[in-house]
C-alpha positions as CSV (number, residue, x, y, z in Angstrom):
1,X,-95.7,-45.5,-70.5
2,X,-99.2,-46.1,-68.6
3,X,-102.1,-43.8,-69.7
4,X,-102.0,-43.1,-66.0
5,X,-100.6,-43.9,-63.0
6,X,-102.5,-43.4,-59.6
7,X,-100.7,-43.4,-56.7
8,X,-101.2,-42.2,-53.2
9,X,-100.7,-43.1,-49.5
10,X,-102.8,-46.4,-50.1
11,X,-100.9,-49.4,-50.0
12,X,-102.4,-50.2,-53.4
13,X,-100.7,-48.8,-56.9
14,X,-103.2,-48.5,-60.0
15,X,-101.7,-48.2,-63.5
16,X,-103.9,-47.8,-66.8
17,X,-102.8,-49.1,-70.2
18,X,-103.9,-49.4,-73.5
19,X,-103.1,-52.3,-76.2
20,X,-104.2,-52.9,-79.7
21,X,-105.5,-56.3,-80.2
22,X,-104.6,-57.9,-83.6
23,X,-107.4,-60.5,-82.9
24,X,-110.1,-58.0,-81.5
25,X,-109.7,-55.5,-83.9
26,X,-109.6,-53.2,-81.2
27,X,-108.5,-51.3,-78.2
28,X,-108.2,-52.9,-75.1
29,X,-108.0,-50.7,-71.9
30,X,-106.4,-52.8,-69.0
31,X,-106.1,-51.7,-64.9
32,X,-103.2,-53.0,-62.9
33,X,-103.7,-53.1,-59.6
34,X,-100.6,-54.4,-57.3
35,X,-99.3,-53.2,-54.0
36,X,-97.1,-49.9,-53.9
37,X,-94.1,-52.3,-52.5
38,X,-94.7,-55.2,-54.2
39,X,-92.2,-58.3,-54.2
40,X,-90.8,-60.0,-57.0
41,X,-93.2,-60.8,-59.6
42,X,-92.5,-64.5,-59.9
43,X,-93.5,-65.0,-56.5
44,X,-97.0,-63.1,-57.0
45,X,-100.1,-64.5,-58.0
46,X,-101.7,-62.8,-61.4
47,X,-105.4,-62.5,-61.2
48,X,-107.2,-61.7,-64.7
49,X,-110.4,-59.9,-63.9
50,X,-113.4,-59.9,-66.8
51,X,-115.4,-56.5,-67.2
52,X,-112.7,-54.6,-65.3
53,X,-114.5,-51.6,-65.9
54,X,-117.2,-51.8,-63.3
55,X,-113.7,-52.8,-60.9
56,X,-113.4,-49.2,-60.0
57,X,-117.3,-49.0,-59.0
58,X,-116.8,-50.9,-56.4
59,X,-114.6,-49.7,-55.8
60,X,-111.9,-52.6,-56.1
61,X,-108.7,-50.6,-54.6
62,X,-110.8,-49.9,-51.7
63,X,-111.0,-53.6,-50.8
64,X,-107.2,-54.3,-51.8
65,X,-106.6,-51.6,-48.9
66,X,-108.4,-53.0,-46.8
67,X,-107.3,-56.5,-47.0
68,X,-103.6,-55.8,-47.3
69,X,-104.0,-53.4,-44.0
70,X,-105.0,-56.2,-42.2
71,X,-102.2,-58.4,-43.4
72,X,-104.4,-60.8,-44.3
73,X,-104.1,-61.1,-48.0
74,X,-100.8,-62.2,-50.1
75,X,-99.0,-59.9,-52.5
76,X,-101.5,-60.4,-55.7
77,X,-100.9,-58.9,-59.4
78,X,-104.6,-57.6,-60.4
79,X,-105.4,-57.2,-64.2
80,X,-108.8,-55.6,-65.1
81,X,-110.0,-55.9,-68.6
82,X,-112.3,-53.3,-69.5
83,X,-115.0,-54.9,-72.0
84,X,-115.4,-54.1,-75.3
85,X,-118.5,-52.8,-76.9
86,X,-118.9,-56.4,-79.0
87,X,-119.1,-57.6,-75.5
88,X,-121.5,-60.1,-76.4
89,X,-120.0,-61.5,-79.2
90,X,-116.2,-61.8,-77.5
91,X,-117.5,-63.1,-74.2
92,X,-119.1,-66.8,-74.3
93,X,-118.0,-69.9,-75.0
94,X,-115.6,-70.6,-77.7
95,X,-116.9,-74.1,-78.1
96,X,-119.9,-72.9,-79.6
97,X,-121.8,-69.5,-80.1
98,X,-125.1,-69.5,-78.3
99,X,-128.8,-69.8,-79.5
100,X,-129.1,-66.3,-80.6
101,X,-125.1,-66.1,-82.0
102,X,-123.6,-64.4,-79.2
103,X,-120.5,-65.3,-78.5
104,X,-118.7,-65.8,-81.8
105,X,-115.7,-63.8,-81.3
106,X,-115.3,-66.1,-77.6
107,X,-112.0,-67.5,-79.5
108,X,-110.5,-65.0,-80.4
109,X,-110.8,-63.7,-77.0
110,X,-109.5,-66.7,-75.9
111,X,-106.8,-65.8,-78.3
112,X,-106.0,-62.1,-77.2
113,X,-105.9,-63.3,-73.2
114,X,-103.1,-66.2,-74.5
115,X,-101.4,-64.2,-77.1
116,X,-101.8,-61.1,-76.6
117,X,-102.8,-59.8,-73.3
118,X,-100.1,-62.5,-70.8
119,X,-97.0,-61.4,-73.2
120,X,-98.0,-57.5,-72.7
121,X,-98.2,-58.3,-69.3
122,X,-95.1,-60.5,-69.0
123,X,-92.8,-57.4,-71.5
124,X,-94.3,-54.5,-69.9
125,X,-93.4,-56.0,-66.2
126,X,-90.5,-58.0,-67.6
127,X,-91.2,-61.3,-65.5
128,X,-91.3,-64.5,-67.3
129,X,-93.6,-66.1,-65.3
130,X,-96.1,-65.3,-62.3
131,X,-96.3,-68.0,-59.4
132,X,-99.3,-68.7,-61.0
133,X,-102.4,-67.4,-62.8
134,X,-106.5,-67.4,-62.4
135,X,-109.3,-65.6,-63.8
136,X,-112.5,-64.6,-62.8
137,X,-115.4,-62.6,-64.4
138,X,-119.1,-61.5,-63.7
139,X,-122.0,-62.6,-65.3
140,X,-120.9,-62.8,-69.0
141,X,-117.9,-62.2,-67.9
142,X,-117.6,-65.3,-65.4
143,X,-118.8,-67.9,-68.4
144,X,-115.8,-66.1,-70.5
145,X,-113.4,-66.9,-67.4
146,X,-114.4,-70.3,-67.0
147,X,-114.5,-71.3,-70.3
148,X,-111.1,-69.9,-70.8
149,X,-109.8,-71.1,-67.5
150,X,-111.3,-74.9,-68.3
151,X,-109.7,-74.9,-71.9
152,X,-106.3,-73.7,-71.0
153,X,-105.9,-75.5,-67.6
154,X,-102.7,-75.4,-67.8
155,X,-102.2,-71.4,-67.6
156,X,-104.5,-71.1,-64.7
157,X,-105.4,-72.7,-61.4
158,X,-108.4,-70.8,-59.6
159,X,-111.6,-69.7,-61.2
160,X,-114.1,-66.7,-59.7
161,X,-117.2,-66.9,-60.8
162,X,-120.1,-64.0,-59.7
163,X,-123.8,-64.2,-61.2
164,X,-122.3,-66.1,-64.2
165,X,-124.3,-66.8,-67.1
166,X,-124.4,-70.4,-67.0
167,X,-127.8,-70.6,-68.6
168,X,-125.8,-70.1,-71.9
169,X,-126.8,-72.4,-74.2
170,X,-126.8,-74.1,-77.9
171,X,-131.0,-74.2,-78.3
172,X,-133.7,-72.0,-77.2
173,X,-136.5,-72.9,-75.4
174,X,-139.0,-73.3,-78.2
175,X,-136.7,-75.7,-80.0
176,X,-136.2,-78.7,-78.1
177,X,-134.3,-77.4,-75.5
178,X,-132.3,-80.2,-73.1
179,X,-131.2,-79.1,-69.8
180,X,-128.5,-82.0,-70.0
181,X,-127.3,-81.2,-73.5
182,X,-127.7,-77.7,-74.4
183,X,-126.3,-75.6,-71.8
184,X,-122.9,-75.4,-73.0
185,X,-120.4,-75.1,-70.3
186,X,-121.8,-77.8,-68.2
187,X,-121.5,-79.9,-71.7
188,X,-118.0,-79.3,-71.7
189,X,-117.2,-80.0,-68.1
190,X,-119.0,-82.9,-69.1
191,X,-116.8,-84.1,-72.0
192,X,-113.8,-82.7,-70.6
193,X,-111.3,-84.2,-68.3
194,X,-110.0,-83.9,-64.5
195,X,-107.8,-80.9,-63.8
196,X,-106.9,-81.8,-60.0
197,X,-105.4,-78.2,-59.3
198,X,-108.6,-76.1,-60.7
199,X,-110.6,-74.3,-58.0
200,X,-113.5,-73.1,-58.2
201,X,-115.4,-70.0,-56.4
202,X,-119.1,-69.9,-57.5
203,X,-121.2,-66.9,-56.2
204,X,-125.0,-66.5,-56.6
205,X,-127.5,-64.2,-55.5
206,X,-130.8,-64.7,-54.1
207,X,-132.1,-61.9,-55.9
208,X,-129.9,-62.7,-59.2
209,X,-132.8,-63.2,-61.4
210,X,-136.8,-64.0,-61.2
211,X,-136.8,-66.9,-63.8
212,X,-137.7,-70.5,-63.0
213,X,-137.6,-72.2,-66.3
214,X,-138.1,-75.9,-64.8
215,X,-140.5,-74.3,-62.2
216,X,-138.9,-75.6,-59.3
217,X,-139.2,-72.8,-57.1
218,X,-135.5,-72.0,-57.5
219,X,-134.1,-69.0,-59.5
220,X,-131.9,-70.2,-62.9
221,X,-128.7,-68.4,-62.1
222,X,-128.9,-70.8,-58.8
223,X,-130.0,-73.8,-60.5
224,X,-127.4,-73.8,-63.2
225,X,-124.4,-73.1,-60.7
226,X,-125.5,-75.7,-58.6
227,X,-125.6,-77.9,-61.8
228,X,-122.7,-76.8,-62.6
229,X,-120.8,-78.1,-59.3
230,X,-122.9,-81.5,-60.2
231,X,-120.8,-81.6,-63.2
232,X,-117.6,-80.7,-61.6
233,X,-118.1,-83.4,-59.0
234,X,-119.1,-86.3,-61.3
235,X,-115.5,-85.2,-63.3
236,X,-113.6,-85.5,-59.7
237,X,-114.0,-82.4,-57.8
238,X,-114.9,-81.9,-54.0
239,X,-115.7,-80.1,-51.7
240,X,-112.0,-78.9,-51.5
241,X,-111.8,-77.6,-54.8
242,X,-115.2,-75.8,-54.8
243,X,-116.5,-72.7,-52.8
244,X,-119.7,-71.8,-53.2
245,X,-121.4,-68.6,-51.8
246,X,-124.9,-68.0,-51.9
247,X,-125.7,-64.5,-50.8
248,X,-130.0,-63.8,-49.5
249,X,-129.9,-60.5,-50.2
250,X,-127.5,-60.5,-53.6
251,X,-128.1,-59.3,-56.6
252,X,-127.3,-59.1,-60.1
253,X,-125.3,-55.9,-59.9
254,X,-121.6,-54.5,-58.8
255,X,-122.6,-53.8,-55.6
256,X,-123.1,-58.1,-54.9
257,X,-119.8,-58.6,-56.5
258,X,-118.2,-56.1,-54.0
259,X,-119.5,-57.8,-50.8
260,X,-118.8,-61.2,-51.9
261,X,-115.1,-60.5,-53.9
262,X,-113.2,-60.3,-50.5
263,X,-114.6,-63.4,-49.7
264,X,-113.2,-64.8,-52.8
265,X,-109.7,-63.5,-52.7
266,X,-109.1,-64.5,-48.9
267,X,-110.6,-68.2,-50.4
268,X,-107.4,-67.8,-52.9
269,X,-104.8,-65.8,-51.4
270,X,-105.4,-65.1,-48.0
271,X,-102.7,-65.7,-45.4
272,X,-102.8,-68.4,-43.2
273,X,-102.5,-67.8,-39.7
């Protein structure tokens, strides 16, 4: 049974679980958001959704309501992962932990979204298999998404990223940092190999950050998206496989991520007129 079940005369349904993860150590506390009538699974898209406890700040069901009033957003299966408090350690890049160490438990977070958290979902629902599956994340939670996302293309297709910490990287500063080998998911994109139905949506704020490391006159979180789509295009990516939003008065907070998500989800699923 769900912790708890919300339900009211919004089109959207909101249903809390809990799961041990064998991998995490820990409790995980998901939110399911889906419409109130919603079809078939296997003909609904399943969007995995990083930090899904700042989801209700924005509040999420809100903008599900809205967009389904207006008809002009598909049927879509919503899965919001709260974060743990290891949230540094479990978000990152399983390739590699960062400068500082953060992000050693990235694999086995990879390992509780593969193992763990797609069978719950796929048991507790009983649906074998969604029309298809993406994951997006903010900040931390965006590098966790895309890192995941890029390693197991095969379980996913679209990839939302908001204020993601792209700067992550292998070396600090002070030790012989290289722009072109240390940050580690453009390395990867780098070494990795063309995945023709990945999409990307890449959101930055203005007022993300203040730091300039290259002085350039252009904020990092900017710079290393727009690196980022550098790398995606020398790998075979265009302009029809990338969205990128760039918002003048965003910044590195929920409220950003609420103005620009129903931009994203009507880039994924909206309906075509």
């Amino acid at each position: 049974m769900p912790l708890s079940t919300v339900q009211s005369v919004s089109i959207c349904k909101i249903e809390q679980y809990s799961i041990y993860s064998e991998y995490l150590e820990r409790k995980v506390l998901l939110d399911m958001y889906f419409p109130a009538n919603m079809p078939t699974l296997e003909q609904v898209s399943l969007l995995l959704i990083n930090d899904g406890q700042d989801l209700p700040k924005m509040p999420f069901e809100e903008i599900l309501n809205d967009l389904w009033t207006q008809q002009v957003l598909e049927p879509l299966f919503c899965v919001g992962i709260h974060c743990g408090a290891d949230r540094k350690m479990e978000y990152g890049t399983a390739y590699s932990a960062d400068f500082e160490g953060r992000g050693a438990k990235a694999g086995l977070y990879s390992k509780f979204i593969l193992d763990e958290l797609l069978p719950f979902i796929r048991r507790k629902f009983q649906v074998t298999s969604f029309k298809d599956k993406s994951f997006a994340g903010f900040s931390l939670g965006g590098l966790s998404a895309i890192d995941i996302s890029w390693n197991h293309a095969s379980e996913f297709c679209k990839i939302g990223l908001f204020s993601a910490s792209l700067w992550w990287r292998r070396k600090g500063y002070e030790d012989g940092y290289d722009e072109e080998q240390d940050r580690l998911m453009h390395l990867q994109i780098r070494k990795g190999v063309f995945h023709p139905w990945l999409q990307f949506f890449i959101e930055c704020g203005i007022l993300d950050e203040t730091a300039d490391r290259n002085n350039n006159g252009i904020i990092d979180t900017i710079d290393d998206a727009l690196d980022l789509i550098v790398e995606l295009k020398a790998k075979g990516y265009t302009d029809k496989h990338i969205q990128y939003l760039e918002l003048a008065d965003g910044k590195h907070d929920v409220a950003t991520w609420a103005k620009a998500f129903p931009d994203f989800l009507k880039w994924g699923w909206g309906l075509k007129e």
